[in-house]
N, C-alpha and C positions, 0 to 999 in steps of 0.2 A: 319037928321044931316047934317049941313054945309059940302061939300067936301072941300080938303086944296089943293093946285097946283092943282085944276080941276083932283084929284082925288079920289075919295072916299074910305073912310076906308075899306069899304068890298070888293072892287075890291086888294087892297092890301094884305088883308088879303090873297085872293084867287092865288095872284101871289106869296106871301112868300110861300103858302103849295104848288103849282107846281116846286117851286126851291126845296123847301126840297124832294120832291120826286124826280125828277131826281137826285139830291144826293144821296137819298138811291139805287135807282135803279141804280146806278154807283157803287156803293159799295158793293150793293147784288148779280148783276149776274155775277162776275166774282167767289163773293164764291161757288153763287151757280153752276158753270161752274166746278169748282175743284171739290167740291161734288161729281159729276156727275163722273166726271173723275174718281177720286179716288176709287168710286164703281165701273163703271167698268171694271179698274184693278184689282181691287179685286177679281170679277166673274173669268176677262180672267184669271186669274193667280190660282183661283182653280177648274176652267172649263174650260182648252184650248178648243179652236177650232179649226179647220180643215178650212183655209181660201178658200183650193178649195173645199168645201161641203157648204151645204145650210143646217143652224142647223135648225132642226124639233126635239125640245127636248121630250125625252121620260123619263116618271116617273118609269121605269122600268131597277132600276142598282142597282147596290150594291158597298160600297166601297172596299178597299183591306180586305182581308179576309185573316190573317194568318192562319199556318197549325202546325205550329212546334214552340216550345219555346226553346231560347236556353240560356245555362248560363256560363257566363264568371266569372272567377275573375280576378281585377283588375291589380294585381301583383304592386299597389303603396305604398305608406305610409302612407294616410290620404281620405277618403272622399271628404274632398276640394279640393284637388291635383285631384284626379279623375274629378271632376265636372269639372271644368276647362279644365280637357284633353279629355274629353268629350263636350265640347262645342268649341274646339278650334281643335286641331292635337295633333298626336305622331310622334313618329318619321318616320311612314310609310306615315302619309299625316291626312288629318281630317277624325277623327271618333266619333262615338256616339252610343248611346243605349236607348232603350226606356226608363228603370228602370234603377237605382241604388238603392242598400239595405247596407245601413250602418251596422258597427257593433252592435252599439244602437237600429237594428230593421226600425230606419228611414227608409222609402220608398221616391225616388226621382222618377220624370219623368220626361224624356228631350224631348221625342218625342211622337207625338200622335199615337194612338194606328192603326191608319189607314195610318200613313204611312211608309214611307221606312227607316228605320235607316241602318247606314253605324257602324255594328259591324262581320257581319262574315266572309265577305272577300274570297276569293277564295276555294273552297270546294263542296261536295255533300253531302245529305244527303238520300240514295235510289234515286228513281228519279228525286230530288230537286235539282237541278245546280244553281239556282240563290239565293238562301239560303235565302240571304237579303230580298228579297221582298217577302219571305214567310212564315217570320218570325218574333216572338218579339224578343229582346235581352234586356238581364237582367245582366246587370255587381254586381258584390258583391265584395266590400271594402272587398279585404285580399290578401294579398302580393304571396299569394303560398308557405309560409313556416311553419303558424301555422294553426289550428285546424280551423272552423267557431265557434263564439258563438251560444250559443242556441239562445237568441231573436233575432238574424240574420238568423238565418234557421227556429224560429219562424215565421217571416215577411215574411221570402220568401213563407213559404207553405201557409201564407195568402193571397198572392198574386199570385200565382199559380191558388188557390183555382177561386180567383176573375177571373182570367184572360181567363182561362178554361171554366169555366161557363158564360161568359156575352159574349165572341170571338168563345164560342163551338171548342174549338181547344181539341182533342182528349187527356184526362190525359197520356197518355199513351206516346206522344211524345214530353215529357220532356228529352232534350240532351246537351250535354256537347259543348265545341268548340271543343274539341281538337275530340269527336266524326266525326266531319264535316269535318275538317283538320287534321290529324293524324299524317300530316307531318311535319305541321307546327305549331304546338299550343298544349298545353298542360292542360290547365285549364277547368276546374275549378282543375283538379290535383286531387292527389288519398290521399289526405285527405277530399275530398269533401264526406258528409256524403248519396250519394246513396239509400241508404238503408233505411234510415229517411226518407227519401221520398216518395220511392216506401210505406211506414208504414201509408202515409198519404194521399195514392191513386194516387202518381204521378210518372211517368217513371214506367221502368220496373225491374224489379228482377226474380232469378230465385227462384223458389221453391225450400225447401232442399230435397223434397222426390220423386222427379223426374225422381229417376233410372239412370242406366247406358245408353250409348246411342247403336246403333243397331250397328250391323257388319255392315261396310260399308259408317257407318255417316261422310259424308263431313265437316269438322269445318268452311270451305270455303266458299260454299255454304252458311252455315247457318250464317256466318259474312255480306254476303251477303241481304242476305232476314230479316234480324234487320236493316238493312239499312247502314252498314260500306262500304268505297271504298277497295279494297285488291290491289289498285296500287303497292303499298307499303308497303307488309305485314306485316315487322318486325316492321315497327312504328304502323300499325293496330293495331295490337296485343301489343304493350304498349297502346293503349289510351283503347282499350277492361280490358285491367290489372288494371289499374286507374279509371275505372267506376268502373268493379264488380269483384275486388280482393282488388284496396286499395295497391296496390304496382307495382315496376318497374317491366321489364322484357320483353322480345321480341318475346317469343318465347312458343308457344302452348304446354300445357300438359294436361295428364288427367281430373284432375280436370278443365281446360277450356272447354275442351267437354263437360262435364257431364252438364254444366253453359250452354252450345250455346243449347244442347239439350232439357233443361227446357224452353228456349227463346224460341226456333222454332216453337217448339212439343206442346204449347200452357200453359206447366203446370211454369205458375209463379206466383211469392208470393213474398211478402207476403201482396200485392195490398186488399185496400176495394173489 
């Protein structure tokens, strides 16, 4: 084939696809440069590191591992209201929860299950000072003045169930806020049905055949070793009345012994 201006078609041809690639390659590696980037923020941000250490990664860790489930109600008017105040603040500042349980049964999740949600806020629970990070938190849609529905307490002991068995967090330490806080929180409140619970293997309950308790039994002691702080006893003993009586009241009787004594003494029911 004739060349035209002393240059030939396949010499052209061969400099239009060198222009097209430096175009592309103007184009691609600055994507590919964000790529890059974007992964490894990604990494550093769910794999800090330590910039004075030399990372030698080891396949040998585990994530956070809760110990304790704890349950709220929300004290609002609506589900929606909640989500929102849960992705956003209250009046104390921003907080959250892993779960929310509508009255419908719905099950929400705001937070993963491995990490830290900002629901229980200043408290202990026996040895547990940092509550938050040792725990799930589960809010339940209900103001604190009516009853729960049953496919709300349905859902929740489906999600108990779930949580319990796939996190192996001990059935048994299923607790309230106002357990953790006594001073300052009240909920889930002593229409929270306890009892149902314990009926479906979760938290504890006293047996009703448990006997009287010995000469000498400490109530204190044994508010103690369930895991209550006695900072403050007279609010103790109302969030102790609101778990396992179901009513107000500050102040320890008989029948409250007879209850710490089935706790302690190992004999409770009416647990699987």
């Amino acid at each position: 084939m004739a060349e035209i201006g002393g240059v030939s078609p396949a010499r052209r041809r061969d400099a239009r696809t060198t222009v097209r690639s430096a175009r592309l390659r103007w184009i691609v590696r600055p994507l590919l440069a964000g790529a890059i980037a974007l992964l490894l923020g990604a990494c550093a941000h769910t794999a800090p590191r330590n910039p004075l250490a030399t990372w030698v990664p080891s396949k040998n860790f585990d994530e956070r591992r809760p110990v304790v489930i704890v349950l709220h109600y929300t004290e609002q008017s609506s589900v929606e209201q909640s989500l929102d105040t849960l992705r956003s603040r209250n009046s104390g500042g921003r907080v959250s929860s892993h779960y929310l349980v509508g009255k419908d049964g719905k099950i929400y999740q705001l937070v993963s299950d491995t990490q830290r949600a900002w629901h229980a806020g200043a408290g202990r629970w026996g040895a547990i000072t940092d509550v938050n990070n040792a725990s799930i938190g589960i809010e339940i849609d209900n103001d604190g003045k009516r009853p729960f529905p049953d496919p709300q307490v349905d859902s929740l002991i489906v999600l108990l169930r779930d949580l319990t068995q796939r996190l192996r967090i001990p059935p048994s330490q299923i607790i309230g806020h106002s357990d953790l806080a006594p001073s300052r929180k009240i909920d889930p409140g002593p229409l929270f049905p306890w009892k149902r619970l314990a009926e479906a293997g979760f938290g504890v309950w006293p047996a009703g055949d448990a006997g009287e308790p010995p000469p000498g039994f400490d109530p204190w002691l044994a508010l103690q070793a369930i895991g209550y702080s006695i900072d403050n006893r007279a609010d103790t003993v109302r969030a102790f009345h609101h778990r396992f009586r179901g009513m107000e009241g500050n102040e320890l009787d008989a029948e409250d012994l007879r209850i710490l004594y089935a706790l302690t003494a190992g004999r409770v029911g009416p647990q699987r």
